[in-house]
N, CA, C and O atoms as a CHARMM CRD file, in Angstrom:
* protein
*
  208
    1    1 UNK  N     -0.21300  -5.22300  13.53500 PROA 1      0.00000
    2    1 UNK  CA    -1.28500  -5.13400  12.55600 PROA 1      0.00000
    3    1 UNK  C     -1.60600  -3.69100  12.22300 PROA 1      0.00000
    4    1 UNK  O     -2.18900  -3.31400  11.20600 PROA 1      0.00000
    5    2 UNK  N     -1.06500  -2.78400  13.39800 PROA 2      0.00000
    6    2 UNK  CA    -1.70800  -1.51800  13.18500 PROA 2      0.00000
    7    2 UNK  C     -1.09900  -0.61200  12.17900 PROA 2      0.00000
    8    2 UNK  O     -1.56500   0.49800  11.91900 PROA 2      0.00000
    9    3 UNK  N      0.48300  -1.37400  11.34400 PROA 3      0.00000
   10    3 UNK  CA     1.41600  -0.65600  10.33900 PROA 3      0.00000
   11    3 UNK  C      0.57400  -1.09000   9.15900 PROA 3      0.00000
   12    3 UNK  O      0.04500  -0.22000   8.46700 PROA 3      0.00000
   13    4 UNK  N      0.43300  -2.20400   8.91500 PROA 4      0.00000
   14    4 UNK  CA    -0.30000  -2.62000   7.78800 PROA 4      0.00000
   15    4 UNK  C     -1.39200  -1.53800   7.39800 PROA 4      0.00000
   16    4 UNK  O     -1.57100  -0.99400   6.30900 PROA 4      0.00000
   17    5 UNK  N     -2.06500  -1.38200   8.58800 PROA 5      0.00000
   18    5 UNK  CA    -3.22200  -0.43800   7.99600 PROA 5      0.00000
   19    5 UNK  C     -2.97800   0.67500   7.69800 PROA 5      0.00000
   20    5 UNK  O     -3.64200   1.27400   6.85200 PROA 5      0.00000
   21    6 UNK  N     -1.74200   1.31700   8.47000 PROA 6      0.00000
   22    6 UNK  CA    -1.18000   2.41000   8.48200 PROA 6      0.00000
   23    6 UNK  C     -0.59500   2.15500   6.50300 PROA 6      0.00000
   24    6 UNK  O     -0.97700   3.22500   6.03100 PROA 6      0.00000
   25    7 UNK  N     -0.26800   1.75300   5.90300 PROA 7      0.00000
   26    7 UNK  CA     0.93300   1.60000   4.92400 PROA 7      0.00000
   27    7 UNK  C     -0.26600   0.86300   3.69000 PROA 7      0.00000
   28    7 UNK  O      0.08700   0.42400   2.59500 PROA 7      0.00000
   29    8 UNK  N     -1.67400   0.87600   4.19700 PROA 8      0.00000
   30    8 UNK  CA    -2.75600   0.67000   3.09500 PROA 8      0.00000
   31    8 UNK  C     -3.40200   1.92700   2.59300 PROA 8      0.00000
   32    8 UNK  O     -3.83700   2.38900   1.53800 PROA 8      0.00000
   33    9 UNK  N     -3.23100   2.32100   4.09000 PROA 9      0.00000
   34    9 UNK  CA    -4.23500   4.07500   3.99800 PROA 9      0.00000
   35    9 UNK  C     -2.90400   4.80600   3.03300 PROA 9      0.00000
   36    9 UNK  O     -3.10400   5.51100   2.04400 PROA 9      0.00000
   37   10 UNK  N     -1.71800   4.49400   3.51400 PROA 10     0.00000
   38   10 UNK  CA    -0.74700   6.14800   2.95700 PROA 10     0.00000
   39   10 UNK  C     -0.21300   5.01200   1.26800 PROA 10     0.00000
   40   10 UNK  O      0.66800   5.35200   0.47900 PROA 10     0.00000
   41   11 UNK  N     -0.75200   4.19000   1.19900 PROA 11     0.00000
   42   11 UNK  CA    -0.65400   3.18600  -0.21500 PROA 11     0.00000
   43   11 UNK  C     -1.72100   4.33600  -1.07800 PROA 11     0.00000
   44   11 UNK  O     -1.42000   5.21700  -1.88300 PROA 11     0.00000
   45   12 UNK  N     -2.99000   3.93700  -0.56700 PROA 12     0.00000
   46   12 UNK  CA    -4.26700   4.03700  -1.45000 PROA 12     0.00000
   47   12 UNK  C     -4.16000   5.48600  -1.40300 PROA 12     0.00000
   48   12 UNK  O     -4.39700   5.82400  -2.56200 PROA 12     0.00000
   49   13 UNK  N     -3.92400   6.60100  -0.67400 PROA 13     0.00000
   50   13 UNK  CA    -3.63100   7.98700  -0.68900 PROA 13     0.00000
   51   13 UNK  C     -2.84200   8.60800  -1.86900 PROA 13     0.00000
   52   13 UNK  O     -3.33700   9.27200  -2.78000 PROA 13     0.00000
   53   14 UNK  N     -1.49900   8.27800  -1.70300 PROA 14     0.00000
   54   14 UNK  CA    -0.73600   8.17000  -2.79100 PROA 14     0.00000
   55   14 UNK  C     -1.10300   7.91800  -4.20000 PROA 14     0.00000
   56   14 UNK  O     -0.59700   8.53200  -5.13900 PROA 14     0.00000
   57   15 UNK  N     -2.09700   6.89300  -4.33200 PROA 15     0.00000
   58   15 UNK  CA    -2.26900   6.27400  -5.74000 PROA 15     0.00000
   59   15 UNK  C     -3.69400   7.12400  -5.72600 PROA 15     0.00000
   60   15 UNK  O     -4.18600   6.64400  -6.74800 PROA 15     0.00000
   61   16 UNK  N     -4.52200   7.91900  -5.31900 PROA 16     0.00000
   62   16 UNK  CA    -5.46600   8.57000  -5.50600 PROA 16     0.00000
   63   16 UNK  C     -4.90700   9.80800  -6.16800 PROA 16     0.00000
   64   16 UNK  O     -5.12800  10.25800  -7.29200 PROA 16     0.00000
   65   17 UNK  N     -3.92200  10.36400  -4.93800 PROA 17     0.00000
   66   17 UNK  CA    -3.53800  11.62400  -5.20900 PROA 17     0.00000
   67   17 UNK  C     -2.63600  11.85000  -6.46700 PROA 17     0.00000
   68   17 UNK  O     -2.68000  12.96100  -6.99500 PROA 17     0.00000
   69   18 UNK  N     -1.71600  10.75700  -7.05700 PROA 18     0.00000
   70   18 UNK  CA    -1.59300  10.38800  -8.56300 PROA 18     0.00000
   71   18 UNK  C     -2.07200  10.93100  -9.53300 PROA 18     0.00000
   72   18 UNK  O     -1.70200  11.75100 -10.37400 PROA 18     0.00000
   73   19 UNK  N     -3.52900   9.99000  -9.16000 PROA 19     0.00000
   74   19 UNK  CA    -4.32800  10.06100 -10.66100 PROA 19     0.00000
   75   19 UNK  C     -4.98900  10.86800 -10.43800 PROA 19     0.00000
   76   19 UNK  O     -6.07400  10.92800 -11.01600 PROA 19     0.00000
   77   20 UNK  N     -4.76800  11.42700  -9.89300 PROA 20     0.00000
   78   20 UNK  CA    -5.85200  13.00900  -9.65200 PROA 20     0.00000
   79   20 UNK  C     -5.01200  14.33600 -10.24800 PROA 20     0.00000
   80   20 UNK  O     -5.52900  15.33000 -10.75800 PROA 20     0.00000
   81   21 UNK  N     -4.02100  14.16500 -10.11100 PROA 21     0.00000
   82   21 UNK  CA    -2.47900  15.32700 -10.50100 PROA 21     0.00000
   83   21 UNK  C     -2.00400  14.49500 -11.22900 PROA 21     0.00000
   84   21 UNK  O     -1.36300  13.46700 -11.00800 PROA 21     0.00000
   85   22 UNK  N     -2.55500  15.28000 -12.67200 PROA 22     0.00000
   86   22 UNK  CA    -1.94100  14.34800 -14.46300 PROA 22     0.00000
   87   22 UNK  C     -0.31000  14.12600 -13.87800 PROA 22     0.00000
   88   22 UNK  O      0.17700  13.02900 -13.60700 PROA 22     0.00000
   89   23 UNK  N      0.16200  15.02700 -13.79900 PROA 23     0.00000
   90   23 UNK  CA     1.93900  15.04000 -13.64700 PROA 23     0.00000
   91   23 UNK  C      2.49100  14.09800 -12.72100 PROA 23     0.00000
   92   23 UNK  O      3.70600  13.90300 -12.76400 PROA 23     0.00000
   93   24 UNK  N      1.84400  13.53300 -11.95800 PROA 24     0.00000
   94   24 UNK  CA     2.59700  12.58900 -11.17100 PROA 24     0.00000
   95   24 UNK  C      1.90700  11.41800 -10.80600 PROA 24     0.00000
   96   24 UNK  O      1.36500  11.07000  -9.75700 PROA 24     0.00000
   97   25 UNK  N      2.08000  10.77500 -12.14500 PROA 25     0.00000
   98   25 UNK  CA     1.45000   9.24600 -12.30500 PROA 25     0.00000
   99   25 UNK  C      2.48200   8.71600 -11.65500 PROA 25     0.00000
  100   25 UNK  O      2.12800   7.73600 -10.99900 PROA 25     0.00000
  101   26 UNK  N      3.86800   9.01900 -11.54900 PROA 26     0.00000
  102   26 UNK  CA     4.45000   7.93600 -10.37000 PROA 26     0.00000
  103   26 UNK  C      4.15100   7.75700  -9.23100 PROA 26     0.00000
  104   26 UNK  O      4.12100   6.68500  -8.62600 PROA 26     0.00000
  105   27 UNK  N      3.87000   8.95600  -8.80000 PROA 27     0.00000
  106   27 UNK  CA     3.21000   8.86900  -7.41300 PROA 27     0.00000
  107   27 UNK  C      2.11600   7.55600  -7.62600 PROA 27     0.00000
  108   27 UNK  O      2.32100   6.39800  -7.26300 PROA 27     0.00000
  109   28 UNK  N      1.21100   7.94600  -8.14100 PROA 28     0.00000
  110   28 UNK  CA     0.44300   6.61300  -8.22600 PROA 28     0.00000
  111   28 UNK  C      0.37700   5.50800  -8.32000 PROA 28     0.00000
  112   28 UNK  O     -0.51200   4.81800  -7.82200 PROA 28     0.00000
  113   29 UNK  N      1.72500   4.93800  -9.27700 PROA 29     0.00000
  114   29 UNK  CA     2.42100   4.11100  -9.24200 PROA 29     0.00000
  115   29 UNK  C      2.67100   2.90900  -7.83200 PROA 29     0.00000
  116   29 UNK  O      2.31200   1.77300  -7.52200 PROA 29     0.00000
  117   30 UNK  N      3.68400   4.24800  -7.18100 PROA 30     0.00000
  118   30 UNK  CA     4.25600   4.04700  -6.15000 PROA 30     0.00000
  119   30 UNK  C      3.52700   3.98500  -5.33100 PROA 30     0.00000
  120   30 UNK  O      4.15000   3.42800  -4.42600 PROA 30     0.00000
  121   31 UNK  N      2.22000   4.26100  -4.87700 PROA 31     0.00000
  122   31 UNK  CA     0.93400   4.22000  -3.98700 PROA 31     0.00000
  123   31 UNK  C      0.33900   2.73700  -4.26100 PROA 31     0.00000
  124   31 UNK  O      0.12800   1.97200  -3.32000 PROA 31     0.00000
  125   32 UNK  N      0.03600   2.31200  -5.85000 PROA 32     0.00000
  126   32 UNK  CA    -0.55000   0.72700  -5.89700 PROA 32     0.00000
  127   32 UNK  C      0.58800   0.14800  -5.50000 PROA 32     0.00000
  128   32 UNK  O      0.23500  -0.93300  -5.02900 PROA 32     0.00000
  129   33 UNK  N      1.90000   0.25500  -5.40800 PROA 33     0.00000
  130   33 UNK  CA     2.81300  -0.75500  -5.13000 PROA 33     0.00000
  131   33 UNK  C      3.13900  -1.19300  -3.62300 PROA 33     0.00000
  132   33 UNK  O      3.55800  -2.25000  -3.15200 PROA 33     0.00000
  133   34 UNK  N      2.78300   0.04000  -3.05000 PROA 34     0.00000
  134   34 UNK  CA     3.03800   0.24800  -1.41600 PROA 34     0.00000
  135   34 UNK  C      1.42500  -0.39200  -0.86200 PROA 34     0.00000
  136   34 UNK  O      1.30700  -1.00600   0.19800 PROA 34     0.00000
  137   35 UNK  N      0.48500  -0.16000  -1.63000 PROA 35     0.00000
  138   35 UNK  CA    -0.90300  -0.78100  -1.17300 PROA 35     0.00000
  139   35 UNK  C     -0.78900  -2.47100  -1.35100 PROA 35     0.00000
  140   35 UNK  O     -0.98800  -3.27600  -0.44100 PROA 35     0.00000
  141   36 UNK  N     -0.39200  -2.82800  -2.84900 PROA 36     0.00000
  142   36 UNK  CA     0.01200  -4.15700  -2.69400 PROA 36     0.00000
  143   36 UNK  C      0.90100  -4.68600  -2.15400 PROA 36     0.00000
  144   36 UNK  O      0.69400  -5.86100  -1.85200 PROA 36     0.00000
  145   37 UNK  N      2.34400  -4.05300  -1.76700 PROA 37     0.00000
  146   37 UNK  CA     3.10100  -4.73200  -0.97500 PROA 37     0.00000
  147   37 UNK  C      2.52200  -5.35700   0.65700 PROA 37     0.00000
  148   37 UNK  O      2.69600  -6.37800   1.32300 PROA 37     0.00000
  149   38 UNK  N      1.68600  -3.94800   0.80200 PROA 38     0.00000
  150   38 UNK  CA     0.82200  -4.15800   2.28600 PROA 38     0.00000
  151   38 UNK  C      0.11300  -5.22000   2.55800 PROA 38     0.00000
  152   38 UNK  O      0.40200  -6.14100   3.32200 PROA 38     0.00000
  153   39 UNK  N     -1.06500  -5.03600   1.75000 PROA 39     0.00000
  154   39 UNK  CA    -1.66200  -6.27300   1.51600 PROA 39     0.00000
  155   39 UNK  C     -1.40400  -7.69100   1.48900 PROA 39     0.00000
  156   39 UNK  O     -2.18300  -8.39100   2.13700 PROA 39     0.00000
  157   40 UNK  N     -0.33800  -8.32400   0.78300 PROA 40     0.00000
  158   40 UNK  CA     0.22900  -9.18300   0.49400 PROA 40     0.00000
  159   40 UNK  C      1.28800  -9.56700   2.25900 PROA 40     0.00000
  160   40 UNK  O      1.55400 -10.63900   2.80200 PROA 40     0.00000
  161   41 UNK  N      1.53200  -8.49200   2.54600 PROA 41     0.00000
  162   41 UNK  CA     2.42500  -8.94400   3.89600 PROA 41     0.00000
  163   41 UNK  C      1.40500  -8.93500   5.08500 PROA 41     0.00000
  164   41 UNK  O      1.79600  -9.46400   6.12600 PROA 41     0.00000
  165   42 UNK  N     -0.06400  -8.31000   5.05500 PROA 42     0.00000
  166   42 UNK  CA    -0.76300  -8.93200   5.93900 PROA 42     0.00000
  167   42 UNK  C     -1.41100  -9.83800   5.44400 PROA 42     0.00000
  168   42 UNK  O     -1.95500 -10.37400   6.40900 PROA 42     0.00000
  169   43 UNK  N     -1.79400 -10.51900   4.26800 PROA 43     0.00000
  170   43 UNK  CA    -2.13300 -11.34300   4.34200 PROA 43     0.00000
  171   43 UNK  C     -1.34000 -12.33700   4.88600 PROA 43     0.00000
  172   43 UNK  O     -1.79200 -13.01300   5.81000 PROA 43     0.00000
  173   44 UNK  N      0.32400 -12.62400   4.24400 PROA 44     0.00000
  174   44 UNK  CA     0.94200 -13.80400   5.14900 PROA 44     0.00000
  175   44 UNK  C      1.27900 -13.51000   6.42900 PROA 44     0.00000
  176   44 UNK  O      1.81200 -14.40300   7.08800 PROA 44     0.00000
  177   45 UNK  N      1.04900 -12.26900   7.00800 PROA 45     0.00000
  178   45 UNK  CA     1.26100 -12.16300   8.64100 PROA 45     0.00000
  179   45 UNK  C      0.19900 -13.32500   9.09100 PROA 45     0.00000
  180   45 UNK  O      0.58100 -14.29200   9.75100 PROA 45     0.00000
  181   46 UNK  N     -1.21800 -13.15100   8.67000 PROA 46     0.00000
  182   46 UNK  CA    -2.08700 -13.44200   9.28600 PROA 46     0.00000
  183   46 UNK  C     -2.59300 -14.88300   8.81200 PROA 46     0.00000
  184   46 UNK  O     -3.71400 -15.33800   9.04300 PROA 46     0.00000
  185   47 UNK  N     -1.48200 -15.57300   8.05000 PROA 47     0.00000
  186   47 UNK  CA    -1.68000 -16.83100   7.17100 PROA 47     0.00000
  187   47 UNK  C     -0.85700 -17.47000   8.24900 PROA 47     0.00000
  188   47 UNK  O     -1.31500 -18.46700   8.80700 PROA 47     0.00000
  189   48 UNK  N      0.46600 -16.93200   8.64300 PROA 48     0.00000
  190   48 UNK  CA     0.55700 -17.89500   9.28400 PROA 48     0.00000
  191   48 UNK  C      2.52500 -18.13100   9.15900 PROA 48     0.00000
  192   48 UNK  O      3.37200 -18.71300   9.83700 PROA 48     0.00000
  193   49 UNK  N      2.52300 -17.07000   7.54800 PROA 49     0.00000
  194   49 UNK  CA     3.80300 -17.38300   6.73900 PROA 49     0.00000
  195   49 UNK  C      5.35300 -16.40500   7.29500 PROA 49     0.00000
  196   49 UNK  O      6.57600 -16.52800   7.36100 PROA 49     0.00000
  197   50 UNK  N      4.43900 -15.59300   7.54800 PROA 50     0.00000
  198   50 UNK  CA     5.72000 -14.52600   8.70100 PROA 50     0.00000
  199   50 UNK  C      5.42500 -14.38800  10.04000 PROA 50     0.00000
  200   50 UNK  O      4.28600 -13.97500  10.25800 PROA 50     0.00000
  201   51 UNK  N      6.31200 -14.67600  11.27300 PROA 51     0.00000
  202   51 UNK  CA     5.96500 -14.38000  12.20300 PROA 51     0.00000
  203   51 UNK  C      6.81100 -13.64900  12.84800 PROA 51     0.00000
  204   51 UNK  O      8.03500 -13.59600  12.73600 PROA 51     0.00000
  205   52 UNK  N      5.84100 -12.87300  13.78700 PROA 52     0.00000
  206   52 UNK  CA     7.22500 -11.48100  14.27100 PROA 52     0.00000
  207   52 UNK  C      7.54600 -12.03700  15.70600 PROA 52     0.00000
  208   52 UNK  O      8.38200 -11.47300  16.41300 PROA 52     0.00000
């Protein structure tokens, strides 16, 4: 559980530090995508749908 949080914080970091520096809206991009990928895989960790 403790990567998830790890890979929400360096998600939402990324997509701050983005839109904060005009020039690298990918970064930001790539920060909501890594925040939602996170999200979405703890939610089914903890649903029940992946188990390690």
């Amino acid at each position: 559980m403790g990567w998830i949080i790890l890979l929400l914080v360096i998600g939402l970091a990324l997509a701050v530090l983005g839109f904060i520096l005009k020039g690298l809206i990918w970064l930001a991009v790539i920060g909501i995508v890594l925040f939602v990928v996170a999200g979405v895989l703890g939610w089914s960790w903890r649903r029940g749908f992946i188990r390690s």
